[in-house]
ROVOBA-201336 format. One line per field, with one value per residue (C-alpha): residue number from 1; y, x, z; residue in three letters. Coordinates in nm, 2 decimals, always signed. Layout:
sevo = (NUM, ...)
yy = (Y, ...)
xx = (X, ...)
zz = (Z, ...)
fiba = (ALA, ...)
END
This chain:
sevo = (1, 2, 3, 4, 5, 6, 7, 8, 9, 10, 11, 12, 13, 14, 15, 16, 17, 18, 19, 20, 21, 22, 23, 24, 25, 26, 27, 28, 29, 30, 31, 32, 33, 34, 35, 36, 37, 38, 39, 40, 41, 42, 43, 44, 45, 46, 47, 48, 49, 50, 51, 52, 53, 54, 55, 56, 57, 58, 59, 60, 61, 62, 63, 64, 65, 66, 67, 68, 69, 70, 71, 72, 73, 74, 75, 76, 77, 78, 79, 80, 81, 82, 83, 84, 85, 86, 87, 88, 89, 90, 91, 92, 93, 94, 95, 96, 97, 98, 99, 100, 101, 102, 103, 104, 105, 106, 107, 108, 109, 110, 111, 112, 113, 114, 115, 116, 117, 118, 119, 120, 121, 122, 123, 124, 125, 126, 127, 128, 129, 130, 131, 132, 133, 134, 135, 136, 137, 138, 139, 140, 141, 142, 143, 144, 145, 146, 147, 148, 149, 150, 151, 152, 153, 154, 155, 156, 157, 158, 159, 160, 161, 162, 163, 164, 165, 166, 167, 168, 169, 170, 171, 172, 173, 174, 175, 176, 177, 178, 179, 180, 181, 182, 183, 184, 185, 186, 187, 188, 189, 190, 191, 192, 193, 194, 195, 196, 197, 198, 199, 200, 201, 202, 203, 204, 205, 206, 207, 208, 209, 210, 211, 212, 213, 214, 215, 216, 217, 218, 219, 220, 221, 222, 223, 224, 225, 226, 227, 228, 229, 230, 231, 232, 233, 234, 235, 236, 237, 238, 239, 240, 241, 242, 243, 244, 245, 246, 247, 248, 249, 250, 251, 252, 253, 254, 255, 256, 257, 258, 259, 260, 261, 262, 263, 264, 265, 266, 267, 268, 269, 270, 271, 272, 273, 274, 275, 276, 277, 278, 279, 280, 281, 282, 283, 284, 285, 286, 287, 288, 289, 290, 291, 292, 293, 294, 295, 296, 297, 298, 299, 300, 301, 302, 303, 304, 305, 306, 307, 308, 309, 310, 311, 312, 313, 314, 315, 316, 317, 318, 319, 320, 321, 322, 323, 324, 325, 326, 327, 328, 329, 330, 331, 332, 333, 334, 335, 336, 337, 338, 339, 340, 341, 342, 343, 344, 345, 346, 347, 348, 349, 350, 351, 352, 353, 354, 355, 356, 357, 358, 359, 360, 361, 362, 363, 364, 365, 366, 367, 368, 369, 370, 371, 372, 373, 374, 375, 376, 377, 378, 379, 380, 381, 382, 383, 384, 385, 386, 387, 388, 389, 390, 391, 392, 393, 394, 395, 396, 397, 398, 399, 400, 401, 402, 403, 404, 405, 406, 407, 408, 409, 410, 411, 412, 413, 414, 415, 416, 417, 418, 419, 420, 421, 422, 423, 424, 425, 426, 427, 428, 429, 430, 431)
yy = (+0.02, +0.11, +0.31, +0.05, +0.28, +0.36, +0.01, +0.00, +0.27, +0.13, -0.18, +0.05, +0.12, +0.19, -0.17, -0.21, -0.28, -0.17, -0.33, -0.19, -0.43, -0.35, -0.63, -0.74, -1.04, -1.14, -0.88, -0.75, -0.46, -0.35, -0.11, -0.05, +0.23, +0.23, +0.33, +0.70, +0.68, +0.72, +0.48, +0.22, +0.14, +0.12, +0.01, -0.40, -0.60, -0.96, -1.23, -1.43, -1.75, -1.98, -1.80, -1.46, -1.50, -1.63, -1.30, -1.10, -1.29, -1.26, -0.91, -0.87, -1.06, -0.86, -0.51, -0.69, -0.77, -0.46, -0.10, +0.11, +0.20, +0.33, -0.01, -0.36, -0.47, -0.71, -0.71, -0.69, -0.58, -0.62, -0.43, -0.48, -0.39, -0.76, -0.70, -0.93, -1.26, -1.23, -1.13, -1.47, -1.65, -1.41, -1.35, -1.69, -1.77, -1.48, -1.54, -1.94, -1.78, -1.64, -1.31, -1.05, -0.96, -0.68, -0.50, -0.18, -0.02, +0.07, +0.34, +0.48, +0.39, +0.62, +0.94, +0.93, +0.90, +1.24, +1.34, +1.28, +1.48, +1.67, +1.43, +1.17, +0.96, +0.59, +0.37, +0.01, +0.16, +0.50, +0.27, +0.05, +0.32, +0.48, +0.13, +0.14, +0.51, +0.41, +0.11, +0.34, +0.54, +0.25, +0.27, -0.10, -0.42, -0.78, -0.97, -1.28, -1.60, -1.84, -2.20, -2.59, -2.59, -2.23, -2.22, -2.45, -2.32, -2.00, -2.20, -2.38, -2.08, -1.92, -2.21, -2.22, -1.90, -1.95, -2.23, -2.06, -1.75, -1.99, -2.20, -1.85, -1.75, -2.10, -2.09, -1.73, -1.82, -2.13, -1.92, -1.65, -1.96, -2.10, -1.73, -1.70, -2.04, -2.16, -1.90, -2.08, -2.35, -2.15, -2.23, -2.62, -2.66, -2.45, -2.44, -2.66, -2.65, -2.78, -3.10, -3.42, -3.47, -3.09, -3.09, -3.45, -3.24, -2.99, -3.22, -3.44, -3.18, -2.86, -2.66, -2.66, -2.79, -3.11, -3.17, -3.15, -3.44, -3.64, -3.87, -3.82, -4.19, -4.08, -3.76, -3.96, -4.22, -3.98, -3.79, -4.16, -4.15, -3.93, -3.97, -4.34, -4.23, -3.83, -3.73, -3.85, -3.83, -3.50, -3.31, -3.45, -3.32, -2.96, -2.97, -3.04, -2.76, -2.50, -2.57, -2.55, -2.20, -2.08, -1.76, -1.88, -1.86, -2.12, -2.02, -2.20, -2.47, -2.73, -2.54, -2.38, -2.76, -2.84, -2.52, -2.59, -2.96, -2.82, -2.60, -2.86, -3.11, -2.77, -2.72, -3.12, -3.08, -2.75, -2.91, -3.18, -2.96, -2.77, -3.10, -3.18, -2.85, -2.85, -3.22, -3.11, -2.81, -2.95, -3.22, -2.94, -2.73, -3.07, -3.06, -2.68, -2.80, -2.53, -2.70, -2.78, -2.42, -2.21, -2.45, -2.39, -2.09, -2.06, -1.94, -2.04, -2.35, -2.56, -2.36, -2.04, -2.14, -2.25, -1.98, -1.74, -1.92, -1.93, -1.57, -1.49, -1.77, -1.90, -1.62, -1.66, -1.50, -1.20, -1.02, -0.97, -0.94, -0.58, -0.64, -0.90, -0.62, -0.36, -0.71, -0.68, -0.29, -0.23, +0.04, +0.37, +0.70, +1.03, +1.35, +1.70, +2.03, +2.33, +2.33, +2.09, +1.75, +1.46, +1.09, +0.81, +0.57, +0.24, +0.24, -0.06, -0.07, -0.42, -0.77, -0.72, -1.08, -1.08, -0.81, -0.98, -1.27, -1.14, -0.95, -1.24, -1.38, -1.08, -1.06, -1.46, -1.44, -1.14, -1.40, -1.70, -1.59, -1.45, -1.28, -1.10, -1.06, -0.86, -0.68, -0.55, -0.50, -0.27, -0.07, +0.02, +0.14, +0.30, +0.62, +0.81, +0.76, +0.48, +0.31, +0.25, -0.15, -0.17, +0.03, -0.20, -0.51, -0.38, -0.34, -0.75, -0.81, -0.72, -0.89, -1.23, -1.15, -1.09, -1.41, -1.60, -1.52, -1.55, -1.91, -2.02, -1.83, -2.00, -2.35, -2.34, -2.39, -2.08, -1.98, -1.76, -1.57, -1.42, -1.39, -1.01, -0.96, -0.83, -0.43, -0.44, -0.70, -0.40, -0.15, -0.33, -0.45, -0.02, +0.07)
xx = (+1.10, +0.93, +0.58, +0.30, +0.09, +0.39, +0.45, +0.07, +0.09, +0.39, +0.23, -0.07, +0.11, +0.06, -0.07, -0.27, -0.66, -0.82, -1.16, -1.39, -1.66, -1.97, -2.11, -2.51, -2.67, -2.77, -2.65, -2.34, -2.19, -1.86, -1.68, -1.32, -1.03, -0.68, -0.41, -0.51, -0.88, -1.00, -1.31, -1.30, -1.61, -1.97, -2.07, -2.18, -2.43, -2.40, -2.54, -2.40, -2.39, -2.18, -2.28, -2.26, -1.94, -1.79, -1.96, -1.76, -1.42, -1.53, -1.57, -1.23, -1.08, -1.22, -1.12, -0.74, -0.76, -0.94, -0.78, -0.91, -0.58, -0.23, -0.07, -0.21, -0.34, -0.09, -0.23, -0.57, -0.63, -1.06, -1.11, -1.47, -1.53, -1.53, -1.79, -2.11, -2.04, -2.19, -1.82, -1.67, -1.79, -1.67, -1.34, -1.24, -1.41, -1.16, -0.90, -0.95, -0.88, -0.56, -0.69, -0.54, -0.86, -0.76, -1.04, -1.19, -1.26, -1.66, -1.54, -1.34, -1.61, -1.86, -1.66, -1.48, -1.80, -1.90, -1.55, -1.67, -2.05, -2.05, -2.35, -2.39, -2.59, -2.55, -2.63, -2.45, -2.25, -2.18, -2.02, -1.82, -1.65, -1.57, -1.38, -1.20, -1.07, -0.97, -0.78, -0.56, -0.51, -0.33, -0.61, -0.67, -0.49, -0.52, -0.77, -0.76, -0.96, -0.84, -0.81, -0.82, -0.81, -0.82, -1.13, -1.28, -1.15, -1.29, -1.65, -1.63, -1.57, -1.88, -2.08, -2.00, -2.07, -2.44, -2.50, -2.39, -2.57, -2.88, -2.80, -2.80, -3.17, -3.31, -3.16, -3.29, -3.65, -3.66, -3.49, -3.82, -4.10, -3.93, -3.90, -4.29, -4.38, -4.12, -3.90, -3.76, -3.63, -3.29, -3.27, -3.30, -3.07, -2.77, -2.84, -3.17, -3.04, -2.70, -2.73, -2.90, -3.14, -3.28, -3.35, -3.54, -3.78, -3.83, -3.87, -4.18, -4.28, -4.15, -4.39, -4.50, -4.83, -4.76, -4.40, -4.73, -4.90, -4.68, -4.53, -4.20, -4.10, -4.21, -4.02, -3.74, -3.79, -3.77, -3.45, -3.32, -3.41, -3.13, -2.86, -2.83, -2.62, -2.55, -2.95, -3.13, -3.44, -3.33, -3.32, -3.66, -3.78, -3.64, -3.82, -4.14, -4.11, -3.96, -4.30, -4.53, -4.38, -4.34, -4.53, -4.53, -4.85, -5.05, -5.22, -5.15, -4.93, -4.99, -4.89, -4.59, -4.50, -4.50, -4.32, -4.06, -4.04, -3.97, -3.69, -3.53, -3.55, -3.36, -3.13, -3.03, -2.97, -2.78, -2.54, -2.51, -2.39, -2.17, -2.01, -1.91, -1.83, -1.55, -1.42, -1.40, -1.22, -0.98, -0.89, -0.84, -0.64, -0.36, -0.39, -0.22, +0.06, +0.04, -0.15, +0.12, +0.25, -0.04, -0.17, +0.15, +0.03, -0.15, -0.51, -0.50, -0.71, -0.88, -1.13, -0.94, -0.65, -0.88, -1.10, -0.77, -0.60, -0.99, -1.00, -0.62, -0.59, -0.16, -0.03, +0.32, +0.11, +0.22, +0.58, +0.57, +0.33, +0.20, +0.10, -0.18, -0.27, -0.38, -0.54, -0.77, -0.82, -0.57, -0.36, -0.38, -0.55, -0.54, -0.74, -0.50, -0.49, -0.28, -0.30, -0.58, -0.40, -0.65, -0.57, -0.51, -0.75, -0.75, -0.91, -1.13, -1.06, -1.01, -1.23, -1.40, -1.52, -1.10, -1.11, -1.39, -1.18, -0.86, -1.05, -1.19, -0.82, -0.69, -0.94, -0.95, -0.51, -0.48, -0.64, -0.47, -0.12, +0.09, +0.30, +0.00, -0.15, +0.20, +0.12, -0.19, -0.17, +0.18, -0.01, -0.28, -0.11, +0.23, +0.28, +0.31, +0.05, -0.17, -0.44, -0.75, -0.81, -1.02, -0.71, -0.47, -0.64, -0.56, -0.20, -0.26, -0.41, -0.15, +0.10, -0.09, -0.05, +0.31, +0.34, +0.14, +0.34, +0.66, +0.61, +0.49, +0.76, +1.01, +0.80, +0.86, +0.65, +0.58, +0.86, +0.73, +1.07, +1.09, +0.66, +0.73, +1.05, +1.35, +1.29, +0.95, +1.09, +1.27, +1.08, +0.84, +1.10, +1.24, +0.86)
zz = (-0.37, -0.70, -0.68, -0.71, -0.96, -1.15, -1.21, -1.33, -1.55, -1.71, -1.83, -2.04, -2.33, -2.70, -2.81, -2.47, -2.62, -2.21, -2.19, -1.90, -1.80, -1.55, -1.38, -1.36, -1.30, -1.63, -1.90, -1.89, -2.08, -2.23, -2.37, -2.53, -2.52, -2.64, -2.39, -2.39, -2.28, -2.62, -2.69, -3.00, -3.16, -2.96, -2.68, -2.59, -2.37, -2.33, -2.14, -1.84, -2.04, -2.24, -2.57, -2.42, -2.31, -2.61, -2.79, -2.58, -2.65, -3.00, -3.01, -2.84, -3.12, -3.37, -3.27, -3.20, -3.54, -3.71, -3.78, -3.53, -3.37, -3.46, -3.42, -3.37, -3.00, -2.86, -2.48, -2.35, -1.98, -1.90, -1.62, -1.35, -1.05, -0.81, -0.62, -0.54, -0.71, -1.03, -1.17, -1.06, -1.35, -1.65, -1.47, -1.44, -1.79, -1.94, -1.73, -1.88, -2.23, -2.16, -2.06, -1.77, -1.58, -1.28, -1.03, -1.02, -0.66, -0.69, -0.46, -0.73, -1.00, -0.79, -0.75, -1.09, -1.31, -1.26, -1.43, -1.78, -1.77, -1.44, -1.34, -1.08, -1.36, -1.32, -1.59, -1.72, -2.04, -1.83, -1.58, -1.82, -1.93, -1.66, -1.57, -1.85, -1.78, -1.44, -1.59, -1.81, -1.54, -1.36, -1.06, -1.09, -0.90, -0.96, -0.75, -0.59, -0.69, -0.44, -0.63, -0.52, -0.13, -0.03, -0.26, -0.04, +0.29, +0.22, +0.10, +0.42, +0.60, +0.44, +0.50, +0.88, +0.87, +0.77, +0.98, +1.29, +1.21, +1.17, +1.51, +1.68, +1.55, +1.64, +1.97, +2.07, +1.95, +2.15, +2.48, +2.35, +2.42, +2.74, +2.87, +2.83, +2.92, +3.14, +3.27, +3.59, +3.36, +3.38, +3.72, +3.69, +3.40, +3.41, +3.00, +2.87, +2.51, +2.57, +2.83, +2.68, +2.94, +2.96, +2.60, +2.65, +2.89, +2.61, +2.37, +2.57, +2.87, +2.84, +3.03, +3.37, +3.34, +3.13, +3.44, +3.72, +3.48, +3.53, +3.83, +3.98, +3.77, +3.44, +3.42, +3.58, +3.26, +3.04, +3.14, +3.11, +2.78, +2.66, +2.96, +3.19, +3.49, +3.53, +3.61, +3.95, +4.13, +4.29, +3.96, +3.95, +4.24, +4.16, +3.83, +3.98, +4.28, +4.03, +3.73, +4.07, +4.13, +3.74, +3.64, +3.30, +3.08, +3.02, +2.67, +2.35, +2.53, +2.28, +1.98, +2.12, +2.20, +1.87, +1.75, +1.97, +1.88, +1.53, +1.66, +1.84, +1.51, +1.33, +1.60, +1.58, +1.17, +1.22, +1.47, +1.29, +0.98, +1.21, +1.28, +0.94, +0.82, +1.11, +1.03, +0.65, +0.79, +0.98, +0.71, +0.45, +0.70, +0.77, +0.37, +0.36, +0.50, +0.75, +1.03, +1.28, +1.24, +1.30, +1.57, +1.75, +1.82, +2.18, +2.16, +1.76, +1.70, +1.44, +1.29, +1.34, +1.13, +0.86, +0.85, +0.83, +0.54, +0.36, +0.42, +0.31, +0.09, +0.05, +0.29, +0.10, -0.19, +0.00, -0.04, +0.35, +0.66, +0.58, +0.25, +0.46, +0.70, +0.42, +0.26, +0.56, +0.55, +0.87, +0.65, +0.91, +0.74, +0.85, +0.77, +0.80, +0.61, +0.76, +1.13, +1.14, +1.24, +1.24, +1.44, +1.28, +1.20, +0.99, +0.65, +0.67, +0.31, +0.27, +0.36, +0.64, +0.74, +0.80, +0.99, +1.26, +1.22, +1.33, +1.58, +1.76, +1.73, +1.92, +2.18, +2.26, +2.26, +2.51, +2.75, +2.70, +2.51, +2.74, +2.48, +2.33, +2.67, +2.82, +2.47, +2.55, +2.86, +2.73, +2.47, +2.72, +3.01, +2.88, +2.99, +2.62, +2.38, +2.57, +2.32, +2.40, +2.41, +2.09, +1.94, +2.09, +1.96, +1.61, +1.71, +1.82, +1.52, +1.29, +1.51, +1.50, +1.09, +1.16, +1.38, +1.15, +0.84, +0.96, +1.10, +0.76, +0.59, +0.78, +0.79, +1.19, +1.48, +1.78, +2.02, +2.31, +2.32, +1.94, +1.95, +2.00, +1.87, +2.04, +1.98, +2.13, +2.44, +2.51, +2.47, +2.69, +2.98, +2.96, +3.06)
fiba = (UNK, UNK, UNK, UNK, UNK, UNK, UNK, UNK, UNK, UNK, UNK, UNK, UNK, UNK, UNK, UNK, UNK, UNK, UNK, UNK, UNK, UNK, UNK, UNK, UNK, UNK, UNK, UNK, UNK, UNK, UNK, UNK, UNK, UNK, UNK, UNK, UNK, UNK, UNK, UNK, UNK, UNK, UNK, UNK, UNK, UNK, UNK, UNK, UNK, UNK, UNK, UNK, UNK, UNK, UNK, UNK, UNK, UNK, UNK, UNK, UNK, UNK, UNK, UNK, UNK, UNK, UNK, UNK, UNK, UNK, UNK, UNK, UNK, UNK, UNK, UNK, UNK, UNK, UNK, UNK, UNK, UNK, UNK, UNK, UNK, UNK, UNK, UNK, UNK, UNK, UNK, UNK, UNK, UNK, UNK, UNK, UNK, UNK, UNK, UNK, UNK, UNK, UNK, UNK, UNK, UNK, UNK, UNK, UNK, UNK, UNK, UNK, UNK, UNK, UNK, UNK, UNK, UNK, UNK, UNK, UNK, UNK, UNK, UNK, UNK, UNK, UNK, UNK, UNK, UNK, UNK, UNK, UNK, UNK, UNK, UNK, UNK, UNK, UNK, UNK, UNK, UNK, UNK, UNK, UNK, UNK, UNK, UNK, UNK, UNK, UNK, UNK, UNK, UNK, UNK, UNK, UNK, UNK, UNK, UNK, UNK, UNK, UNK, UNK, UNK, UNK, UNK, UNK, UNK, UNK, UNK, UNK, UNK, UNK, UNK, UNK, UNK, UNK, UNK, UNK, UNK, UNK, UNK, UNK, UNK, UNK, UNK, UNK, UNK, UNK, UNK, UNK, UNK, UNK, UNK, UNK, UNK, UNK, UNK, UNK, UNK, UNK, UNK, UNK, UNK, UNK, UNK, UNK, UNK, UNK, UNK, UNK, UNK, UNK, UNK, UNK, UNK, UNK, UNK, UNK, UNK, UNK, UNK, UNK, UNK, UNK, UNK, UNK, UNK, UNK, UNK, UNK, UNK, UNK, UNK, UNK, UNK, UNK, UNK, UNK, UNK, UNK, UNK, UNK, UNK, UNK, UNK, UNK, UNK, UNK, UNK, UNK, UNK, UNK, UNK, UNK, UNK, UNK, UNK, UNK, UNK, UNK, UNK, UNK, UNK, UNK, UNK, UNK, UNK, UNK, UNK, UNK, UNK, UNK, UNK, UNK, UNK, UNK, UNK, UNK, UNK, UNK, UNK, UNK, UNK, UNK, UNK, UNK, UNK, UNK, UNK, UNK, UNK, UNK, UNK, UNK, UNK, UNK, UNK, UNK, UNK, UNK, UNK, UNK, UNK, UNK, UNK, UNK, UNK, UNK, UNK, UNK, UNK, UNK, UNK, UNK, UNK, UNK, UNK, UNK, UNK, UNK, UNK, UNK, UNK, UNK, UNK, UNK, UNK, UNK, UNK, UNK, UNK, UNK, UNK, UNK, UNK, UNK, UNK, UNK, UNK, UNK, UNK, UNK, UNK, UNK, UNK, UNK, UNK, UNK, UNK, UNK, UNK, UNK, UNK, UNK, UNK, UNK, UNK, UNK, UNK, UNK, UNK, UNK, UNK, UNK, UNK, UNK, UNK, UNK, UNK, UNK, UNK, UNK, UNK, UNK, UNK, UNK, UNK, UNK, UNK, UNK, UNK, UNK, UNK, UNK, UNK, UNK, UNK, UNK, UNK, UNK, UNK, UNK, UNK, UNK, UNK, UNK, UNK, UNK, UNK, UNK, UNK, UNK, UNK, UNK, UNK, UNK, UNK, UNK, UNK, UNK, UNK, UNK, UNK, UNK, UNK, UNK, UNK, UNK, UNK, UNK, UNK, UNK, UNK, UNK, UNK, UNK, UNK, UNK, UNK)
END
């Protein structure tokens, strides 16, 4: 197997025009070196428009075409550093025009600018050029600007990501005023923002003093409201009793009310987006092509599977399953010098919202796949070298990658007997 940064610094050659680019929200600048490092003419701002964007192709063109180097530019590689999202617009406007566009680490961009001036200065053009040196040095790679579906996985996948986040801070502010108002509410309904008829109490009498206003019949009348058959008169009964013994305050009740009625309204639209975003979800996830192999999968489900392919993007992208688990920053690292022998760790160089993902996927399949559950249960309790179980759920992880890829690979569905392939079946059935 060839060196990856030998193959990179094999395609900077002679006629290579490297163009380093650092990335702002409304000016960006630029500046050019030939294949050596050397810089060609000044340094350039532009603006994130239309007409700054064509200045910038512009000014490409014209060193191409001028005599500033040795021989004439036939390739251009612009290099930037992808993070944020302000760089999404000018790489996919240069890449539009023909050009190759490849990413910077920042990580790289911070420690290397020091090289130059022996100063940790940071300004725009200092930065631009120190992406253009770390270009010709072949420290670059080729990101990933997922197009047509897997765009919209991964914007779906951000998007349900939001709304959760935003269902979860609703819900723990209205679980804030029943805990000060009506803390023995817990004890009637199992959940009072989940069942229909609980959140009908909250919505017309949701603390004890406005349940003791009203008769037996019209509490009953309004649980009917939201549900015709599951509620009775003994719930009733066990409202009233449990508001005549609350310890709740009794301050400010009529504004909370309304607070909470608010919330509630905002916890009805959020769930209501959560709905669609997973119906889109699951229609764009039959539209992969991939559906019926990853759902094979036990412990794998809807929004799982398309939040993994938004994240990933065509997994057959990949040359094999490894190349996925360094995607995801699960490459191993290790600090040593001499006699000092560090462990190994993982690099967590890589996307992390992947990372969460697959680690919710690991701990949700050692409880319901048995194959990953004998694997876990394996890697913590073998007699030489037993991982802890946030260690071994990394081992999990990058097997559910393994899995994963190999189903799609071979456009096949899960088999329990070749999930953990036949070295590690014996490896297992020997311990």
């Amino acid at each position: 197997m060839r060196n990856g940064a030998n193959q990179r610094l094999e395609e900077i050659t002679i006629t290579t025009l490297i163009v380093g680019v650092d990335i702002a929200k409304t000016t960006h600048y630029a500046r050019f070196t030939d294949y050596r490092g050397m810089e060609i003419g000044k340094a350039v701002s532009f603006k994130s428009n239309a007409e700054g964007f064509e200045s910038i192709v512009a000014r490409i063109e014209q060193i191409r075409n001028s005599k500033l180097a040795n021989k004439p530019f036939t390739e251009v590689i612009i290099g930037m550093e992808p993070t944020g999202h302000y760089w999404k617009t000018l790489a996919h406007y240069l890449m539009e025009a023909g050009y190759r566009v490849v990413g910077v680490n920042p990580y790289h961009t911070k420690k290397a600018k020091e090289l130059d001036d022996n100063s940790p200065t940071k300004n725009d053009k200092k930065d631009a050029l120190t992406v253009a040196r770390l270009v010709k040095d072949g420290r670059f790679f080729n990101p990933y600007l997922p197009t047509d579906i897997y765009a919209e996985l991964r914007t779906l996948a951000n998007g349900r990501a939001n709304v959760m986040k935003r269902s979860n801070a609703v819900k723990n502010t209205i679980t804030a005023i029943l805990d000060e108002y009506f803390p023995e509410i817990w004890q009637v309904f199992k959940n009072p923002l989940t069942g229909k008829a609980s959140r009908q109490i909250l919505k017309s009498c949701p603390f004890p003093m406005m349940i003791l206003a009203l008769s037996e019949c019209e509490i009953l009348a309004e649980m009917k409201k939201a549900v015709k058959k599951t509620v009775g008169m003994k719930k009733v009964v066990e409202l009233i009793a449990t508001a005549k013994e609350s310890v709740g305050v009794g301050y400010g009740s009529e504004v909370s009310k309304m607070r909470l009625g608010h919330l509630l309204d905002e916890l009805e639209m959020v769930e209501r987006q959560l709905s669609e975003i997973e119906t889109a979800m699951e229609k764009k996830l039959c539209a992969t092509g991939y559906a019926e192999s990853m759902l094979s999968i036990k412990g794998i489900g809807i929004v799982t599977a398309a939040r993994f392919l938004g994240e990933v993007g065509d997994p057959l992208r990949f040359d094999d399953a490894r190349q996925i688990s360094n995607y995801a920053g699960y490459n191993l690292t290790e600090d040593s010098s001499g006699k000092s022998k560090s462990g190994t760790v993982i690099s967590k160089r890589g996307r992390s919202q992947l990372r969460g993902l697959l680690y919710q996927m690991a701990f949700t399949m050692v409880n319901c796949n048995p194959e990953m559950k004998a694997l876990h249960k394996h890697l913590t309790s073998r007699v030489k070298n037993p991982l802890k179980k946030k260690q071994s759920l990394v081992v999990v992880s990058k097997k559910i990658i393994t899995v994963i890829y190999s189903l799609l690979k071979k456009r096949t569905t899960y088999n329990p007997a070749l999930a953990l392939g036949v070295v590690r079946r014996e490896l297992m059935n020997a311990a």
